[in-house]
Each structure stands twice: as structure tokens, then as C-alpha cells.
N, C-alpha and C positions, 0 to 999 in steps of 0.2 A: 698692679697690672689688671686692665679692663680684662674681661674672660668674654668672648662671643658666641652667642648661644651655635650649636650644631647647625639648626635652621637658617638662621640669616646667615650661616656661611657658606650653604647648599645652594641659596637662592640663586646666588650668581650661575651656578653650573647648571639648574636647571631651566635660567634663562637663556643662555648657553645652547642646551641641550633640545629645547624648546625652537628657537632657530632655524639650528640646522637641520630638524625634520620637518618643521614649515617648507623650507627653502627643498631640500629632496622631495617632498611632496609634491609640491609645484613643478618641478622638473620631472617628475612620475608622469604629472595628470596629462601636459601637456601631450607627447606622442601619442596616448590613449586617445584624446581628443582628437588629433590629424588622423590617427586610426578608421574612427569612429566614422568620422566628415568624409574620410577616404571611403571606405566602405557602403556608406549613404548612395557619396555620388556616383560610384561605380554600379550599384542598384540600380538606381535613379534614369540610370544610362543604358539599361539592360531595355530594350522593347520588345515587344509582342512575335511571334512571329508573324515572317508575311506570310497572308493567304492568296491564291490564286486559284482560281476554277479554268482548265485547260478544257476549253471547249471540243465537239468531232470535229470544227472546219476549222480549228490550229489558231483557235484566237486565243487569247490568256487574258481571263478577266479579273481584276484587284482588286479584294474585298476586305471588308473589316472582319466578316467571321464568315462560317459554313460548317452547312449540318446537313446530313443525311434523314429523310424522314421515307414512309411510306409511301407520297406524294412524289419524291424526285430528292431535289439537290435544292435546300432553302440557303440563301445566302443575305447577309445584312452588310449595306453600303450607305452610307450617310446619313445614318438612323433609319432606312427605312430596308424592312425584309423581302425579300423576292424571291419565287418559287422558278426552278429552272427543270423542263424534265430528265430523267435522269441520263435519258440516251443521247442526251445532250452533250454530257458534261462526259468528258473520257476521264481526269483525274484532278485530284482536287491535291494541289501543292502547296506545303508548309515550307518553309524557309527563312533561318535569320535573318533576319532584317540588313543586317549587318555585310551579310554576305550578298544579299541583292542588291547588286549595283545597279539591274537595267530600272527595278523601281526606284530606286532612291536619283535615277538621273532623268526619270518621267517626274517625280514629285519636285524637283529641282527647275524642273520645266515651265511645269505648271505654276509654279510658284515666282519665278524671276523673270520668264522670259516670252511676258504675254505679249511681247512686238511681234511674236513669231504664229500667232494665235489666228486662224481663220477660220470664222463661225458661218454654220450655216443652217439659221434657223426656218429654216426652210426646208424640203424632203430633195433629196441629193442623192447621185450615185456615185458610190465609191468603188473604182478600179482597179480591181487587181493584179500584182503582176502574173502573167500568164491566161489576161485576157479575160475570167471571172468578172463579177461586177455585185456589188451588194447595195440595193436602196434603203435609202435611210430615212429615219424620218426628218430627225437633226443631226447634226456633225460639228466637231469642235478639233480642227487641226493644229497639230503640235509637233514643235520639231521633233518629236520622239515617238510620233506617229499619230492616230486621230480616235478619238471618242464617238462613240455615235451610237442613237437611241433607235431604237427599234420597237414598239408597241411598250413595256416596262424595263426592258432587257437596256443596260449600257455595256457596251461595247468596246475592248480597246483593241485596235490592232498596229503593230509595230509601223514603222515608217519603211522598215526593208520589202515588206509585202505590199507595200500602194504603188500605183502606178500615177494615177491622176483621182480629181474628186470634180465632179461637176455640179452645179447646180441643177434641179428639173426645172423647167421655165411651164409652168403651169397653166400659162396664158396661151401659149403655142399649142397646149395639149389641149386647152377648152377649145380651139377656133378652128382646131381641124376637122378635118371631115371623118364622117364614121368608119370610112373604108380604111384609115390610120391607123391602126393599132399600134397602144401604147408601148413606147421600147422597151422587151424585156433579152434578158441573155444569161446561157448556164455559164457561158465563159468555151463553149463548146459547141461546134457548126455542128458536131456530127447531134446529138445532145436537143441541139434546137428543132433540128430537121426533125428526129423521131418527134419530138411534144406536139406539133405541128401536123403531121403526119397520122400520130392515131387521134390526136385530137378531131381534124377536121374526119373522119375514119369514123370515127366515132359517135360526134356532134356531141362533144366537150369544150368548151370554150379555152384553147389551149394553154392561154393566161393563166386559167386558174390551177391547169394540171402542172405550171412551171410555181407557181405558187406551195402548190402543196409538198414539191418534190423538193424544193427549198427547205423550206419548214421540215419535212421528214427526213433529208440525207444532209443537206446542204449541197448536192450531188455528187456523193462518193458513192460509185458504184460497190464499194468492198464494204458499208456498215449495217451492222449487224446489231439490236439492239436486245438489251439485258431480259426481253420478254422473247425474243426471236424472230421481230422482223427483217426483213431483210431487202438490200438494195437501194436502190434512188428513190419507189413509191412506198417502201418499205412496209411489204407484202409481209403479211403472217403466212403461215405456212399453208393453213386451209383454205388462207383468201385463193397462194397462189394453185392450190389444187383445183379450186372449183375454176377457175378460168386458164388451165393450161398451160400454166409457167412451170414449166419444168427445170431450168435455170435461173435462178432468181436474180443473179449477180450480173447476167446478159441483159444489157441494158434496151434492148431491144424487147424483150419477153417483158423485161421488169415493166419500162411504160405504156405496155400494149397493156396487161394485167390492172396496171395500176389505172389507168383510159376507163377500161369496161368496165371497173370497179367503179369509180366515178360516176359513170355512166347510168348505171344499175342504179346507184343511189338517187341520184338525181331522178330517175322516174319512180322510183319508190317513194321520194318525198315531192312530187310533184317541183321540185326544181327550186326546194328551200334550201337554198347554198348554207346557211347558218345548220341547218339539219345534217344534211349531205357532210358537210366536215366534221361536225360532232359524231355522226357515225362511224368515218374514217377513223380518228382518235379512241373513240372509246367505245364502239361497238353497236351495231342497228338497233340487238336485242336492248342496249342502255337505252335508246331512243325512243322506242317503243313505249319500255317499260314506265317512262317518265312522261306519259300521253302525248308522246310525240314535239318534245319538246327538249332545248339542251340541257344534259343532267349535270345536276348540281356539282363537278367535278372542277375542283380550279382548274385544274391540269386541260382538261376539255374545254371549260369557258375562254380560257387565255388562249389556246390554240383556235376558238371558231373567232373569237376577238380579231386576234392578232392577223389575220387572213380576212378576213370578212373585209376586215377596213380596207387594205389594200386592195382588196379586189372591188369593191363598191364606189373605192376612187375613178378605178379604171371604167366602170361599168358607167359614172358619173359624165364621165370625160367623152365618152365615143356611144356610139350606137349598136347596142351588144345585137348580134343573131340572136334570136328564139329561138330555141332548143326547143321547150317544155313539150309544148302543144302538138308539134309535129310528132316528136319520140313517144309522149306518151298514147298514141295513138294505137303504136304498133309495137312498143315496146312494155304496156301494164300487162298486168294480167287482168 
């Protein structure tokens, strides 16, 4: 009788044995794997939150970040970063992606359903409901409402807030006569009447006073900014002691206030509207100090910028009254 060594009789079981941990193995790794992939693409799936900058005049602008700086409110959009000031910006909202529907059905918009798309690269006014009106420089309508560029500022505002969008016809505006002046409106008769009123009162070119009261409230008489001015020309508190406003939030006091202020400046810099606004913004004494020239302040620069043009359009277009020479006559020291 052959005798078979221990070993080769083992071989078998440990080939065996060999097997069916191969074979468990493989059935282990797998769910690991789906795990794994699972886990991945559930990350993978996880986005950013949305940001939004909630403007004072109720717009909601969509950005890729935002930061608070010394300067205002810096926000970054399509790679490039923009300074916004800060009494601009009432709050700045974070929110899943996930759960914002109204952006993810604007990005849907934009993206599918550019039959619905009307551009207007051209300076346009957009109407609001309740009568309001905002000039733009460009406009880009969307069924989910419209984009629109304003000196570096984009803009969105919903579709439930427009009324209409018009073109400016530019050509209408160069060929009329100077007695024309170009259309402006707070959205408010009573609003117009007073700009109108201390302006000619005054001999302030009242465009420019509807300009700055734009730029400074978007004209809500009730805001109040994080430094303390206050109203529609949004009066510091010293401005409004030394001219009599005793109410600041009376929109009557506020524009007469905010007129003579103007006004004052204007014959202080011999009637350099570039001056005259930097003052406004960030203070005579800055002007002064910087020999009489705009200080190096973004926040300043962008604010005499952002005005200047518009009103230089206007001043382009029609035949402005002279102010200077007559006021500074009896109004220098």
C-alpha cells in the first residue's frame, strides 16, 4: 500500500479553502466599492451655498462670493470683484443651493430659454411697478425677470417688480431743443414737484439733485445709513443742523437741506460737479485736503464716476442754464 505524504493530502483543502476566501472576498469588496462611488457622488453633488447681496431698493443680486471689508460690501461675479457701499447693501444671504428654487429657475432661464431673451444694449428705462423707473445703461430681459448694468453694478430684479422696459432713443434726445429736459422720475409726483421746486429755488440743476438722491436713498424716505445719514439726500446730522432740517425723514426739509447743500458746494468749487460730488460722499475737508481734487477713495471715485457720466450725458444732450457765474457772484465769500 502506497502511504500519501500529509501534504499532498492537505493540498486539496487548502485549495479548497483558498477559493472560497477568494470568492467571500470579492463579495466583501464589492458593496465597499458602491459605498465608496455612493459616497463620492453624493459629495460630488453637495454645492456651494447660494450667495445673495439684498440691496436697500429690494433688488437681490447673485454672486459667486461676499465679504465685508472697511471699504463696504466686495463681492466677486464672473471672476471679477466689485466694491458695493455698504448702506447699499441691507443683507447679504447664504442659502442652499438646493433649496433655492427662484435661482436655480433664473440659471434654467438663462441657460434654455434664450428665445425669451431681449437685450438692450443700448441705455434703457426700466419701469416699475408702482410707477418708479430705473435707467440703465444695458438690460438683458428674462422670463424670470431682467439684468441690467449700471456704471460696474449688475443688477437683477425679478419679473413681479417690472412693469415695462423701454428703450432711450438717443437721437430724439440729441435734436431737441434745450428747453427739453431730459426724462427723469422718482416714481412719485409729489417727489418730483419738490426736486423741481428747490432746485429751480435754489439754482441747482435739478437733474442732478434727482441723481444724487438716487444714488443716496434710491428714494426711501425712511433709510438710515450705518455712518448715520439719513433720508432721501441723506443728510448727516451736522449737515442737517447747519441748514435747518430739523426732520430729516420730511421729505420736504430732507430736499430743501440736501438743494442748499448742493448748492453751497457748487460755489465753493466754482461749479466742478466732479468736486461738488466727492464732497457730498466723502467730505469738503477730503477735498481740500487732497488740493482740491477727488480723493483717492474707491468708494468716492465710483460714486463721482458713476454720476458724473449720467449727468454729462444729460448736460451733452440739452443746453444746461449756468448756474456758476451768476451764484458765485453773490453767493462766495
Amino acid at each position: 500500500m502506497i502511504r500519501i505524504p500529509t501534504t499532498l493530502r492537505l493540498l486539496p483543502l487548502c485549495c479548497f479553502l483558498l477559493i472560497c476566501s477568494n470568492h467571500a472576498l470579492s463579495q466583501t469588496v464589492k458593496p465597499v466599492g458602491k459605498e465608496v462611488a455612493s459616497a463620492t457622488t453624493v459629495d460630488s453633488e453637495k454645492k456651494p451655498d447660494q450667495i445673495r447681496l439684498k440691496l436697500t431698493d429690494g433688488t437681490l443680486l447673485v454672486v459667486d462670493d461676499a465679504w465685508e471689508s472697511s471699504q463696504g460690501i466686495w463681492y466677486r461675479q464672473g471672476g471679477i470683484s466689485h466694491l458695493v457701499p455698504r448702506d447699499r447693501v441691507k443683507a447679504v444671504e447664504r442659502t442652499p443651493r438646493a433649496q433655492d428654487k427662484a435661482v436655480t429657475e433664473v440659471q434654467s432661464v438663462v441657460q434654455t430659454a434664450t428665445a425669451q431673451t431681449g437685450v438692450f444694449d443700448k441705455p434703457a428705462w426700466i419701469y416699475l411697478v408702482g410707477g418708479a423707473r430705473v435707467e440703465a445703461d444695458s438690460a438683458t430681459e428674462l422670463a424670470a425677470g431682467v439684468w441690467y448694468k449700471r456704471g460696474s453694478l449688475s443688477i437683477f430684479i425679478e419679473r413681479s417688480r417690472i412693469d415695462r422696459i423701454e428703450p432711450e432713443d438717443m437721437e430724439k434726445v440729441a435734436e431737441s431743443s434745450g428747453k427739453k429736459e431730459r426724462g427723469w422720475s422718482t416714481g412719485s409726483q409729489k417727489l418730483d414737484a419738490l426736486i423741481r421746486q428747490n432746485g429751480n429755488k435754489y439754482g441747482v440743476d435739478p437733474y442732478l439733485v434727482f441723481l444724487v438722491m438716487e444714488q443716496e436713498s434710491h428714494f426711501n424716505t425712511r433709510v438710515v445709513s450705518p455712518k448715520g445719514a439719513q433720508g432721501l439726500m441723506q443728510l448727516m446730522p451736522g449737515t442737517s443742523a447747519r441748514f435747518g432740517v430739523r426732520r430729516p425723514h420730511d421729505p420736504s426739509q430732507n430736499i430743501s437741506g440736501g438743494t442748499r447743500y448742493l448748492k453751497q458746494l457748487l460755489d465753493k468749487f466754482n461749479n466742478r460737479v466732479d468736486l461738488v460730488l466727492a464732497s457730498y460722499n466723502a467730505g469738503e475737508g477730503a477735498v481740500i485736503k487732497y488740493g482740491h481734487k477727488v480723493p483717492p477713495y474707491r468708494e468716492t471715485r465710483d460714486y463721482v464716476k458713476r454720476i458724473s457720466y449720467r449727468y454729462q450725458r444729460k448736460v451733452a444732450t440739452t443746453k444746461p442754464k449756468v448756474v456758476g457765474n451768476r451764484s458765485g457772484a453773490t453767493g462766495g465769500r
